[in-house]
C-alpha positions in Angstrom: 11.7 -20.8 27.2 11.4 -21.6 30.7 12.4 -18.5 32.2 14.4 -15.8 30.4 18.1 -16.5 30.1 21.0 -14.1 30.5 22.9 -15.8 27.2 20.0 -16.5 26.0 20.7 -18.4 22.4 18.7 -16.2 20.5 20.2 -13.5 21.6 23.4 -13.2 18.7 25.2 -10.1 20.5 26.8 -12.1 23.1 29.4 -14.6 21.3 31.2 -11.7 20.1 30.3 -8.7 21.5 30.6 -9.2 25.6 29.7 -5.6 26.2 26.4 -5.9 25.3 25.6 -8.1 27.6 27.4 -6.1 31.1 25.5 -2.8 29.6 22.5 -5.5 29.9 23.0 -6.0 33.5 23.8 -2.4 34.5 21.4 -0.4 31.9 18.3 -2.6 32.1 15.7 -2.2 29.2 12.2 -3.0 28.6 11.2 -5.7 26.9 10.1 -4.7 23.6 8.3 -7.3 21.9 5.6 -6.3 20.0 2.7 -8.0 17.2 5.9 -9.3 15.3 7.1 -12.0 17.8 3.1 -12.3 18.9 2.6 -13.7 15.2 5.4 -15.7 15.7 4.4 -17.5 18.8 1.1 -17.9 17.3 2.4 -19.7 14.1 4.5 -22.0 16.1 1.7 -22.9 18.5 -0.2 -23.9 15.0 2.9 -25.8 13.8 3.5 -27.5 17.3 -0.1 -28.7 17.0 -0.1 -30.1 14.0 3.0 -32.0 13.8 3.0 -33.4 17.4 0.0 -35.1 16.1 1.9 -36.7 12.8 4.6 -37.0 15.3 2.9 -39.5 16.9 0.0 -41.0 15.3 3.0 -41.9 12.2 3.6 -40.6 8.3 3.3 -43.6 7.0 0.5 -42.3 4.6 2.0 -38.5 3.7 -1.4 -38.0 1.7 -3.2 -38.7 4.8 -1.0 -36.4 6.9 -1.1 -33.5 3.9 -4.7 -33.8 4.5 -4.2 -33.3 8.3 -1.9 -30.3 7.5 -4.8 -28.5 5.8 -7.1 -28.7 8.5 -5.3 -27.2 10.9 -4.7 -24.2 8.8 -8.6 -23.3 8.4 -8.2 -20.1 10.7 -5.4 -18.5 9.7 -5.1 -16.1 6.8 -3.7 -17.1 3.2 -0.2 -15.7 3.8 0.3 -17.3 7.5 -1.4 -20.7 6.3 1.3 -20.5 3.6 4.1 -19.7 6.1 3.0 -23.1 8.3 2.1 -25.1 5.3 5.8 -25.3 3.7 7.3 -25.7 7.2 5.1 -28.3 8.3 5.7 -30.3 4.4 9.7 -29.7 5.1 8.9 -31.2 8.4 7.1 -34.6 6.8 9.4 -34.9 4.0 12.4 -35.4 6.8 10.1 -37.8 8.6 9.6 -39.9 5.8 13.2 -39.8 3.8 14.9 -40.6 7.5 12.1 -42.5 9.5 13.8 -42.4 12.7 12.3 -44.9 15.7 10.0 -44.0 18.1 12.3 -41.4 20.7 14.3 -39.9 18.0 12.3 -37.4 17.0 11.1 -34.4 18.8 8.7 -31.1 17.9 8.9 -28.3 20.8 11.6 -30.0 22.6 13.4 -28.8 25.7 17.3 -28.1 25.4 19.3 -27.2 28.6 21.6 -24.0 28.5 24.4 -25.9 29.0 27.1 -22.9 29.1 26.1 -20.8 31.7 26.0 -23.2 34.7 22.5 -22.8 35.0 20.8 -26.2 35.3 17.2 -24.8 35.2 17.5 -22.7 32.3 16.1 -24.2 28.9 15.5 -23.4 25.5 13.0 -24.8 23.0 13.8 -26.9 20.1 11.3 -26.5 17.0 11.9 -29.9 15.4 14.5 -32.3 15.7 15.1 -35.7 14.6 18.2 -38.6 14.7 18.0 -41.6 12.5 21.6 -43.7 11.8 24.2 -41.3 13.2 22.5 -38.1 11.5 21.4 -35.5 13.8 18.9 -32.5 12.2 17.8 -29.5 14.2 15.7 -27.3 12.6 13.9 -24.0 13.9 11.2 -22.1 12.1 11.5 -18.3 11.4 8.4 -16.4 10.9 9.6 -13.0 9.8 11.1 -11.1 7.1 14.5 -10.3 8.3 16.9 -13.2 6.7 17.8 -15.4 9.3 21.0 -18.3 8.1 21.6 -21.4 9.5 25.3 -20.5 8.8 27.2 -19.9 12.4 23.8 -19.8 14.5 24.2 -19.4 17.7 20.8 -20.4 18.6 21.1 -23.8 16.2 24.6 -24.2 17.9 23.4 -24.3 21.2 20.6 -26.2 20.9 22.2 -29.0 18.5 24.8 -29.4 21.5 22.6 -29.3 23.9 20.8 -32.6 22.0 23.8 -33.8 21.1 24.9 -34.4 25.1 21.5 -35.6 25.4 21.3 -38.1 23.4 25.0 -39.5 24.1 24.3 -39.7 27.5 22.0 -41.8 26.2 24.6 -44.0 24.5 24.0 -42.6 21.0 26.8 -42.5 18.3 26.5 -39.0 16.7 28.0 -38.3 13.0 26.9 -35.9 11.4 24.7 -32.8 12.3 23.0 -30.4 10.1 22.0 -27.3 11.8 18.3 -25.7 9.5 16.6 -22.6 9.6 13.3 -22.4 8.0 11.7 -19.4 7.0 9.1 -19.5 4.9 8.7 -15.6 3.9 12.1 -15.5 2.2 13.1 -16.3 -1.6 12.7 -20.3 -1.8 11.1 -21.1 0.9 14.0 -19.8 2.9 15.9 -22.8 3.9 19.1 -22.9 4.8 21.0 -25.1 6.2 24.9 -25.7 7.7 26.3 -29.2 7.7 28.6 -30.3 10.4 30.6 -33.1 11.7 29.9 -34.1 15.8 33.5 -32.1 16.0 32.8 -29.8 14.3 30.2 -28.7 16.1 32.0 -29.5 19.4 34.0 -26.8 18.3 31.5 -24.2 17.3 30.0 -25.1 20.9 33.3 -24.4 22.7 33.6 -21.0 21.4 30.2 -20.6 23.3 31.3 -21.3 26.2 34.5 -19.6 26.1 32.3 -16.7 25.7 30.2 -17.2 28.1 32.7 -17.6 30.5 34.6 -14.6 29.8 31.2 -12.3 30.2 30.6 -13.9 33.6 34.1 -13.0 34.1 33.7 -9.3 33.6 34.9 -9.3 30.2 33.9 -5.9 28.7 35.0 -6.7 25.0 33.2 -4.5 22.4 32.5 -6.3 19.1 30.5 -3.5 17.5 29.0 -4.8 13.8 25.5 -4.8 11.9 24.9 -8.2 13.3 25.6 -7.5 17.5 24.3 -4.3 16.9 21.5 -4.8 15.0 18.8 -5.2 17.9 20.9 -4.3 20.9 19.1 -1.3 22.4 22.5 0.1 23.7 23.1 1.5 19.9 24.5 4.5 21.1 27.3 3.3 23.1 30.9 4.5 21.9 32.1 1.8 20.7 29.6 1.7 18.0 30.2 5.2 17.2 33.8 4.5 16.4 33.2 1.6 14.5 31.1 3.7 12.1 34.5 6.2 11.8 32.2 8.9 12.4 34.9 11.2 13.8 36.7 10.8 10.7 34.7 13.2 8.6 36.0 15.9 11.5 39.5 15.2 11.5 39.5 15.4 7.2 41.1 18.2 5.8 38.5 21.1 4.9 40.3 21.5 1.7 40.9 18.2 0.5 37.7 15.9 -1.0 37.2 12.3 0.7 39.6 10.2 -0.6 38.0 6.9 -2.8 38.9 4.5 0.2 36.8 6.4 2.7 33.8 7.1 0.3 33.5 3.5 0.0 34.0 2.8 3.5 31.5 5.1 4.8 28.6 4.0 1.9 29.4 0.7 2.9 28.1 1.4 6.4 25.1 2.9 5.3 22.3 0.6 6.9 24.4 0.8 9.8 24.6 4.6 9.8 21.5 4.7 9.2 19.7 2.5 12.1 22.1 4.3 14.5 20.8 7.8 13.3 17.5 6.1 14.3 18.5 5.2 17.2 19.9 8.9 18.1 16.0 10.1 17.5 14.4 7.4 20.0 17.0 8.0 22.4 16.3 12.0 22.0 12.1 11.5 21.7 12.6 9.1 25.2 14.4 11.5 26.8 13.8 15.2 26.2 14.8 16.5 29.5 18.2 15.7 28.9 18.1 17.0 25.8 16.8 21.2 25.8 18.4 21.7 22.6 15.5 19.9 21.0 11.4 19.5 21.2 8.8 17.9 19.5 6.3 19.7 17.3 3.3 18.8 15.7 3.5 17.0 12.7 2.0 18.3 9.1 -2.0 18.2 9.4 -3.7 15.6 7.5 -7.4 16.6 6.1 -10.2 14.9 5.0 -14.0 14.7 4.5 -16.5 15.2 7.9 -19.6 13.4 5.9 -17.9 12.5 2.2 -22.1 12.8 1.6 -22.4 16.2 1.7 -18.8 17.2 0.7 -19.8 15.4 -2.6 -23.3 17.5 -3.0 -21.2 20.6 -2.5 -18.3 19.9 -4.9 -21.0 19.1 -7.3 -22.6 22.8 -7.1 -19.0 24.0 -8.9 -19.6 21.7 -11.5 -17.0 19.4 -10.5 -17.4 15.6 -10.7 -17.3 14.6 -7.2 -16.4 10.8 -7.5 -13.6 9.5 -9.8 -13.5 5.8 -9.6 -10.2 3.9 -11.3 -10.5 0.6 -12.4 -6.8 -1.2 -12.1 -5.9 -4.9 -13.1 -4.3 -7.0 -10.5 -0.7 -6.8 -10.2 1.3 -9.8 -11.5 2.4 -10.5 -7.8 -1.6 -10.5 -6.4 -2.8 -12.3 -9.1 0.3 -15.1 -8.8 -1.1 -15.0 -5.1 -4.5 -16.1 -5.9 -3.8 -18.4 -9.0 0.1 -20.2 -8.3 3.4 -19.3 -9.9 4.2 -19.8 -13.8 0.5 -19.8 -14.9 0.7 -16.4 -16.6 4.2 -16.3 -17.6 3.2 -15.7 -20.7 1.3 -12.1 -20.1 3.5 -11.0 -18.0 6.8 -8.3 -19.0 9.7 -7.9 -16.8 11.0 -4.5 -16.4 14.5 -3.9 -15.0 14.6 -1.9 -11.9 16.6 0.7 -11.1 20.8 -0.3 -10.8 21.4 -0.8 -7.3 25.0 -0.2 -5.6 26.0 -3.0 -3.5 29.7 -3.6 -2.2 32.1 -6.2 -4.8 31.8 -8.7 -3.0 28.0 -9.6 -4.3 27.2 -12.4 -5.8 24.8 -10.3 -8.7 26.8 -9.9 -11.9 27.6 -6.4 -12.9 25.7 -4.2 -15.2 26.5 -2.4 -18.0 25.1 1.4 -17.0 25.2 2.2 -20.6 23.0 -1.1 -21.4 20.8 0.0 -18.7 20.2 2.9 -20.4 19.1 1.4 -23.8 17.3 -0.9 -21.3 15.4 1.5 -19.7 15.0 4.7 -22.2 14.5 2.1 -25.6 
């Protein structure tokens, strides 16, 4: 980006939750980025390469530019070659089912923040193209946390931002479809959310309504696994009583949890669970402020000085000193190395165990007492 934005569109706390953003400005925090987003940059500088080359030489001959993709994956291990390698294909395939003229199409672009008044801030556009009133914008996701294309904020301001662009360029914009790509997830992890220019024009003005209600002073809390998820002002109160964590102290003493708030409370488990996290950072950070707690030592680990001469002595008891097992490749490594569906047939699918997932799931229900014949024969 150039320079760090306030709203920033990848930032999905401040549409809803408007606190987030004042405890921002008044509570500071350091930046914590770590190898996680340096992977990412680094896959997306490989990707911008690459297709800023196809981009402009042409895909007129997709063998050819299948060819180019390959060679600009040669440093880059199997599993981040493969993470580039589906994007940039996604990325040709567009390119040669729309073939938009020379200008309407874009890798890396700019996109102005348009909502916050600030003419200088930008964000970047992985790949974009317009061909015959359809507008795509599509970002790449490197990581393992499922990102949807679904009510993005981050697609949703940059599509806008494109879309005034390229009408003040006296373009007729249709239809937009808004793309996430991300390559770790189950099919190749893409995801898209289809939208009319309205449409979108709507999904943009609740941006900026947003926006200006937080430069307004608007302190509205919108505590929920998705604001909260990566804000690092978990422990504010607001949080706390959306996980009804005082309810367990006002029940009765005598009287069990009722059904409605055993599901309620297991329903907010991951949630519980990260703010529990949370407390322990906040405590480790900051012990002064917290006396009733310290940090010990944790449980030794031991091993071998010179495995060498451990192995002569263990020998003198009579003990073998070196056990070596020999293990077959795991369906999933060896599927790595060879390609899906080419050993179908010596492989056996066990059922895991039944997992408890709120109603609303898509996954059938199981049978607990098939599950048992399942899993005991």
């Amino acid at each position: 980006m150039g320079g760090h934005a306030e709203l920033s569109p990848s930032d999905h706390r401040w549409p809803e939750c408007h606190l987030a953003i004042q405890l921002d400005r008044e509570q500071p925090k350091p930046d914590t980025a770590g190898p996680a987003a340096e992977r990412g940059t680094m896959l997306h500088g490989v990707a911008e390469e690459t297709l800023s080359v196809i981009v402009l030489d042409g895909w007129d001959d997709p063998e050819q530019c299948s060819d180019f993709i390959e060679g600009g994956l040669t440093e880059l291990d199997e599993v981040d070659a493969e993470v580039v390698r589906v994007y940039l294909h996604k990325c040709l395939n567009s390119l040669v089912a729309f073939n938009p003229a020379l200008g309407r199409v874009g890798v890396e672009g700019e996109a102005r923040i348009w909502y916050d008044g600030m003419e200088l801030e930008t964000g970047t556009i992985d790949f974009w193209l317009f061909s015959e009133g359809d507008l795509i914008v599509r970002d790449l996701k490197c990581g393992t946390i499922p990102v949807y294309a679904e009510n993005n904020t981050q697609l949703v301001a940059y599509a806008w931002a494109k879309v005034l662009d390229l009408e003040a360029k006296g373009t007729t914009i249709e239809r937009i479809s808004l793309e996430i790509h991300q390559s770790s997830m189950a099919n190749g992890g893409f995801t898209y959310w289809p939208l009319t220019r309205d449409a979108l024009e709507i999904e943009a003005a609740k941006l900026q309504v947003a926006a200006d209600a937080i430069n307004s002073g608007s302190r509205k809390a919108s505590p929920s696994n998705k604001t909260c998820r990566w804000c690092p002002h978990a422990l504010c109160g607001a949080k706390t009583e959306a996980l009804k964590i005082k309810l367990l102290a006002r029940q009765d003493p005598e009287e069990m949890l009722a059904p409605s708030t055993v599901s309620q409370l297991y329903a907010k488990k991951a949630e519980i669970e990260a703010w529990i996290k949370a407390i322990g950072k906040e405590i480790r950070d900051n012990l002064d402020s917290y006396p009733d707690w310290k940090l010990v030592a944790g449980k030794n680990s031991r091993d071998w000085i010179d495995e060498g001469q451990a192995e002569e002595a263990i020998e003198l008891y009579g003990v073998e000193a070196i056990v070596t097992t020999t293990k077959i490749l795991s369906p999933a490594k060896a599927e790595k190395q060879i390609g899906k569906g080419r050993l179908d047939e010596f492989i056996v699918s066990t059922p895991g165990a039944p997992a408890l997932v709120l109603a609303t799931d898509k996954r059938p229900n199981i049978n607990l007492k098939v599950k048992e014949l399942l899993t005991n024969g």
